[in-house]
N, C-alpha and C positions, 0 to 999 in steps of 0.2 A: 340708360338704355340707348342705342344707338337703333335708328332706323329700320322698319322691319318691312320688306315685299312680299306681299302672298298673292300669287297666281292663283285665282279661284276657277279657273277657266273658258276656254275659247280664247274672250279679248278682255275679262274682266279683272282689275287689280283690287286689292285692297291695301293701304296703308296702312303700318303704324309708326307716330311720330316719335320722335323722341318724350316728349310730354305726352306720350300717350293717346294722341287724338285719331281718329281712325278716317281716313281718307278713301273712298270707293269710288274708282276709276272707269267709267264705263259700265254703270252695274246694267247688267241683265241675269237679273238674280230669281227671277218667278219664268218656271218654265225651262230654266236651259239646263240640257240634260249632261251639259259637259262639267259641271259640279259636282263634286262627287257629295253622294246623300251627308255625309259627315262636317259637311262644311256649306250647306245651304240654309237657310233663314237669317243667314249673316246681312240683317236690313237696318242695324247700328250702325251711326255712322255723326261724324261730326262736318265733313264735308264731303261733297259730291263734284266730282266733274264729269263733262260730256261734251265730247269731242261731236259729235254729231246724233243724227236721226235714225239711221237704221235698227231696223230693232232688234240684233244682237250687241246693240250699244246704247241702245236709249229702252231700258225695262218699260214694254207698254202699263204693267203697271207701277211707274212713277211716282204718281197721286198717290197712292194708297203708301209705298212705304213711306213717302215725307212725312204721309200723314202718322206714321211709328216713332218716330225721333225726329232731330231738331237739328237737323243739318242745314247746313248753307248750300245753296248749288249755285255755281261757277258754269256755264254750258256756255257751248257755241250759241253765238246772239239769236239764229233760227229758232232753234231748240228752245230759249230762253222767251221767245214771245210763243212759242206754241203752250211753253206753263201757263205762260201770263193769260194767254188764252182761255184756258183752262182753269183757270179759278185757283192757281197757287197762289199762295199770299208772295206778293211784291219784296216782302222784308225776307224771305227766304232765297233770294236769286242777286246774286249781285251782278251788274254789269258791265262786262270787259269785252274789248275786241281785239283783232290780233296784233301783235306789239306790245297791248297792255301787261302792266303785271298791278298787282295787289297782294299786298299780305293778310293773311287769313291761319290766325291759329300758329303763329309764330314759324308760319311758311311764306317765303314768297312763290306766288302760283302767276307764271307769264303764259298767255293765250299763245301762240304762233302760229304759221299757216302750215300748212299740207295740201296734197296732191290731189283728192279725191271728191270726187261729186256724191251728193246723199240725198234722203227724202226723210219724210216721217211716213208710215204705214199707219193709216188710221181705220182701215180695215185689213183683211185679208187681201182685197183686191182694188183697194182705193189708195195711192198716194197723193200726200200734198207737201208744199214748204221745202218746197227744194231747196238747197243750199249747199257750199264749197263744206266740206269738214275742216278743224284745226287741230292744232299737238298742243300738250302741255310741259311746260319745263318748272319742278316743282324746286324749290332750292330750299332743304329744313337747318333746323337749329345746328344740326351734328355736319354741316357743309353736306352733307351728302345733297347730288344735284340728279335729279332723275328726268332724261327725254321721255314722257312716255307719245309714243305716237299711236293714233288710235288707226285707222285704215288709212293708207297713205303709199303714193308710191315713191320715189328718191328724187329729188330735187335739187339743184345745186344749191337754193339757200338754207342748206343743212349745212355747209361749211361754215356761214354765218352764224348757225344758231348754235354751232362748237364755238366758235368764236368770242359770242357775246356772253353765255352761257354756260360754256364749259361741263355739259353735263359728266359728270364719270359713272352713271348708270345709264342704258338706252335700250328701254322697253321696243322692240321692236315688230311688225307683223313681216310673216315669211312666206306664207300659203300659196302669193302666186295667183292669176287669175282677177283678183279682185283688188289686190295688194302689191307690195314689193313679193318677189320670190327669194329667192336666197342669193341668187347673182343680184339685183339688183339691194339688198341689202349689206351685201359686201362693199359697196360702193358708199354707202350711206355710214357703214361704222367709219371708213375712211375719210369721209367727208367729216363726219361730228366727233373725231380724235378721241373716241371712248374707249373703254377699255373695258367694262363688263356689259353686257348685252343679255337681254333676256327674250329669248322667241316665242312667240304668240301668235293666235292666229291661221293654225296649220293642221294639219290632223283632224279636225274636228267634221268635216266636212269632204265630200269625195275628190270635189274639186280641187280643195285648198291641201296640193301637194307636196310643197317644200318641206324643207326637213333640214333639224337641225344640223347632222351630219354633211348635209351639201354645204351649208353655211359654213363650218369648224372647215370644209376640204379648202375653200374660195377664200378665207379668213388664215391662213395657215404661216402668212408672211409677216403675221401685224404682230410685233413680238408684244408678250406680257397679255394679250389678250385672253378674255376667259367669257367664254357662252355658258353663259346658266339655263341650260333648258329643264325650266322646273314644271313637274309634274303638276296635274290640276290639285290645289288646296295646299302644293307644297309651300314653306316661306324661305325666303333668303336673307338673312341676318347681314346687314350691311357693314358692322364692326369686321365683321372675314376676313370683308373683304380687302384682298394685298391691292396697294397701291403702286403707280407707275415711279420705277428707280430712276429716281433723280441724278442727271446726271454732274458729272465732275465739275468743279470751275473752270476747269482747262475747256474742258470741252465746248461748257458753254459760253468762254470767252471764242476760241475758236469760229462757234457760232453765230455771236456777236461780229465776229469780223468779216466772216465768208458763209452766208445760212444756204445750207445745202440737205436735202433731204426731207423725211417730216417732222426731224427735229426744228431744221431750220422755220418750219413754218411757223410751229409752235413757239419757237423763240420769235419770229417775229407777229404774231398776234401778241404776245403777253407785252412787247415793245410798244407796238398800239397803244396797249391799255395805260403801258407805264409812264409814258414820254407825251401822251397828249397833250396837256401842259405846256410842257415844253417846247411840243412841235406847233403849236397856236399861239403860244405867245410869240416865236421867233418868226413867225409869218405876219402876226401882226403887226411889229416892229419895222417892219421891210415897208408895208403897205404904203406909207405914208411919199414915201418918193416916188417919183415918174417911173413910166415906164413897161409896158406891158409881157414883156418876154423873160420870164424864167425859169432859172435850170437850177432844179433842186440835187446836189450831189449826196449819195446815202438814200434813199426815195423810202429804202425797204420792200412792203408790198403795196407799196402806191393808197397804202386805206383815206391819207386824207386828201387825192385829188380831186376829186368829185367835191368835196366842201370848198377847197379853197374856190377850184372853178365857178361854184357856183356866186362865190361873195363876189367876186372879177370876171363880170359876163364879157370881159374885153382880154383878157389874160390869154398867153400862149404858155402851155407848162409842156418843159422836157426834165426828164426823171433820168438820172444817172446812177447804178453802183455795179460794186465789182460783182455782185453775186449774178449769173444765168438765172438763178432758180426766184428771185427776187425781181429780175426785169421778166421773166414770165409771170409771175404770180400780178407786178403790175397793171399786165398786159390785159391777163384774167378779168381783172377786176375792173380794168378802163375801158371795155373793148369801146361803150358808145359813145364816151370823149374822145377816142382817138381816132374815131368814123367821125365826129364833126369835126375835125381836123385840128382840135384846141388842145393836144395831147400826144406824145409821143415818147417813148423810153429807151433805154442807148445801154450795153453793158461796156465798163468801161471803167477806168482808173482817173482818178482827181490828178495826178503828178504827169497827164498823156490825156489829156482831155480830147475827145476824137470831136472836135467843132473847130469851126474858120475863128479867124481874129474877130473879135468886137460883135459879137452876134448876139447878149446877154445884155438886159435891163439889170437885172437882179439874179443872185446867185444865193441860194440857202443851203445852210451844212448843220444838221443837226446830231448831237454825238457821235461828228466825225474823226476830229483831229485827232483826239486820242491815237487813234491808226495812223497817223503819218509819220510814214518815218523819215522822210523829210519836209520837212512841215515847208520849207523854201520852196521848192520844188511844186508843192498842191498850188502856193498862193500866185506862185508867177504863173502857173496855167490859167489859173481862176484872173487875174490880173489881164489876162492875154482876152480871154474871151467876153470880157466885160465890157460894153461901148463906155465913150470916155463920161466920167462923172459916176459909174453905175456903183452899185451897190451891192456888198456882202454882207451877212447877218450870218453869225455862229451862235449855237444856242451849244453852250457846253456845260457842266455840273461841277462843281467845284471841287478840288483837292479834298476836301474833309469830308465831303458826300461819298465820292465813289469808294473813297478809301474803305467804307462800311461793306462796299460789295466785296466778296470774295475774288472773285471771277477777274476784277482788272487787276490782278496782280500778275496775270499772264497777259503780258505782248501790249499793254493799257501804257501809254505816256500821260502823265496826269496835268493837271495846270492849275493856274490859278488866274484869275480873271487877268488884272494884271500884265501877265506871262503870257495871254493870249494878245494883250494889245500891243506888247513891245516885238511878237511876233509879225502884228499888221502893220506896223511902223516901218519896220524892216524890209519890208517884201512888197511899196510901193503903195501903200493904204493910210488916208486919216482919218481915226476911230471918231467917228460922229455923235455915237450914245453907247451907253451900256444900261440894261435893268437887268436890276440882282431881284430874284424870288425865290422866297422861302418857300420850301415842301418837304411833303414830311410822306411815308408811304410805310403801310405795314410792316414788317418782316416777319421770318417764318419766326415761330411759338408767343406769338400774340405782339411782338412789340414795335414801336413804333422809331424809324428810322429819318433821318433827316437825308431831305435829297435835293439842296437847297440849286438852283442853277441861273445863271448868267446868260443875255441876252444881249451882245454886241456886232453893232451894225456899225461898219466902215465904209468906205467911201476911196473909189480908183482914184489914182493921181496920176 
């Protein structure tokens, strides 16, 4: 069985996992009239989550359904001492805050944050325990990964929570007024690169006016996309659901060399994720020599300036590549490095480097060379801009690694360790170190691929 969503209505979800375990999202399950009679006393449940206090999200009564079944509850930390308060038993509430994740019932369930102030109503006209609301990003057995955001307005660290998270489902509120509206929801499918989206939150209330229809009008560019606006009690079978066509090797070799578009973005978060490794050990390797000014050529989207900056509170980092859409997305992401002046990024070619003579401590290229098609050419620039003695470090992957990928078989120059030092030999450089490391990283239909790569740091002469 693959994954099941059922919209019970208003803002309340239920789960079913693959193994069966039934997850209730936000119940307000006693009293709300947006259930249809057919589908209410649904108070079975193996886990509970709660985004926040309001009480068409936190069932004033609570107590009494935990007190029916033996669920776990997961809640915003608020929420979670107002149980405590309250006389739920401790071993029923696990604790997590946002950032957190935990596995629970063969899910992993990560807290995140959201836009939205809350309370808890402990009468009609009394509130206490004020508090920020959070989101949940659930990731089950079947991959299926679900945003659910419970009241929330659009934020830019929804880019990150695509990002780190990947959801491909994104329970959404649209209503407007209290929430995202549908403009502002359009922004947030773009920001979290998802591709089915489920509206909630709308209709049920006079206020709360969006509609899905606005959303499908405002959404009409994002290709492959699909709004599920499910009826109250209806379910959405996640096996359906069509997944994003993957594209060619061409293309995403292309990608790999010039990321343009919101492919290219795509391609360069999944780079992130892939070349971390890579891109730490070849900086750590650098470290160890003088010198505080470095130009990293290939930057990408700048994801690891902020760490390195931070290991080197004396460091100057400039970011070089060919792609526009890369020295903006750096830019994006660095704005408060490059306001304390320790940061700046250049769009530009390694073979034409637009810097004066001798201006570079250090130079770092990580799954660069591949691209150069004159591999002379990159290193006498890089040679030119290095003050005398400075230091390069290439972090490349080895001939029998990339070979595995499909993708460099277009416009890819491959190498071998070796073949990379008889290159610095040539071009004015004595190869100082090399470390070789093993890695190994999934492939698509379960299996495990070698991506073993080399770490050599030369030395201007």
């Amino acid at each position: 069985m693959r994954t099941q969503i059922q919209f019970l209505g208003h803002a309340t979800f239920r789960v079913i996992t693959p193994e069966g375990k039934i997850i209730l999202i936000d119940p307000w399950l006693r009293g709300n009239p947006f259930i249809p009679e057919a589908f209410r006393g649904q108070e079975e449940a193996d886990l509970i989550l709660i985004t926040h206090g309001h009480d068409d999200h936190f069932d004033a009564g609570i107590r009494d359904i935990l007190a029916k079944n033996q669920a776990i509850v997961v809640a915003n930390p608020i929420c979670r001492w107002f149980l405590l308060e309250n006389n739920v038993d401790s071993s029923r509430i696990e604790p997590i805050n946002m950032g957190g994740t935990i596995v629970l019932l063969d899910v992993k369930v990560t807290m995140v944050n959201a836009l939205h102030s809350s309370h808890i109503n402990v009468t009609e006209d009394k509130m206490t325990h004020p508090h920020p609301a959070v989101d949940f990003v659930l990731h089950l057995s079947d991959d299926v990964r679900i945003y659910f955001a419970g009241d929330t307005g659009v934020f830019g660290d929804m880019q990150l929570i695509g990002e780190i998270y990947k959801p491909n489902v994104a329970a959404l509120p649209i209503g407007d007024r209290y929430t995202m509206g549908p403009l502002e929801a359009s922004y947030a499918i773009k920001l979290l690169n998802v591709l089915h989206v489920i509206p909630f939150h709308y209709g049920t209330y006079p206020h709360l006016v969006g509609t899905p229809q606005e959303l499908r009008a405002l959404t009409a560019d994002i290709e492959d996309l699909q709004i599920h606006a499910l009826k109250a009690g209806e379910m959405l079978d996640c096996a359906v659901l069509p997944q994003r066509t993957l594209p060619s090797p061409e293309v995403i070799a292309a990608q790999l060399r010039m990321p343009s578009g919101d492919l290219g973005k795509a391609v360069a978060a999944k780079m992130n994720e892939g070349n971390a490794p890579m891109n730490r050990a070849t900086y750590k390797l650098l470290e160890a020599s003088t010198g505080n000014d470095w130009l990293e050529i290939g930057m990408g989207n700048g994801f690891f300036v902020g760490e390195l900056l931070a290991i080197h509170p004396h460091m100057h980092y400039t970011g070089l590549d060919s792609s526009p859409l890369m020295v903006e997305e750096s830019i994006r992401r660095n704005v408060a490095h490059i306001a304390s002046g320790r940061a700046s990024f250049r769009s530009g070619h390694s073979d034409h480097l637009p810097f004066n003579d001798v201006v570079f401590d250090k130079v770092v290229a990580v799954n660069v060379v591949y691209f150069w098609e004159n591999p002379a050419a990159d290193l006498a620039e890089i040679h030119r801009v290095l003050r005398p003695y400075g230091r390069l470090a290439l972090g490349v992957r080895t001939r029998e690694a990339m070979q595995t990928m499909p993708f460099t078989a277009s416009g890819f120059t491959l190498y071998e360790p070796y073949e990379v030092e008889n290159l610095l030999r040539a071009n004015g450089f004595v190869v100082e170190e090399q470390a070789f490391h093993e890695e190994s990283q999934p492939a698509p239909g379960g299996a495990i691929m070698r991506s073993d790569f080399v770490v050599i740091v030369a030395r201007k002469v």
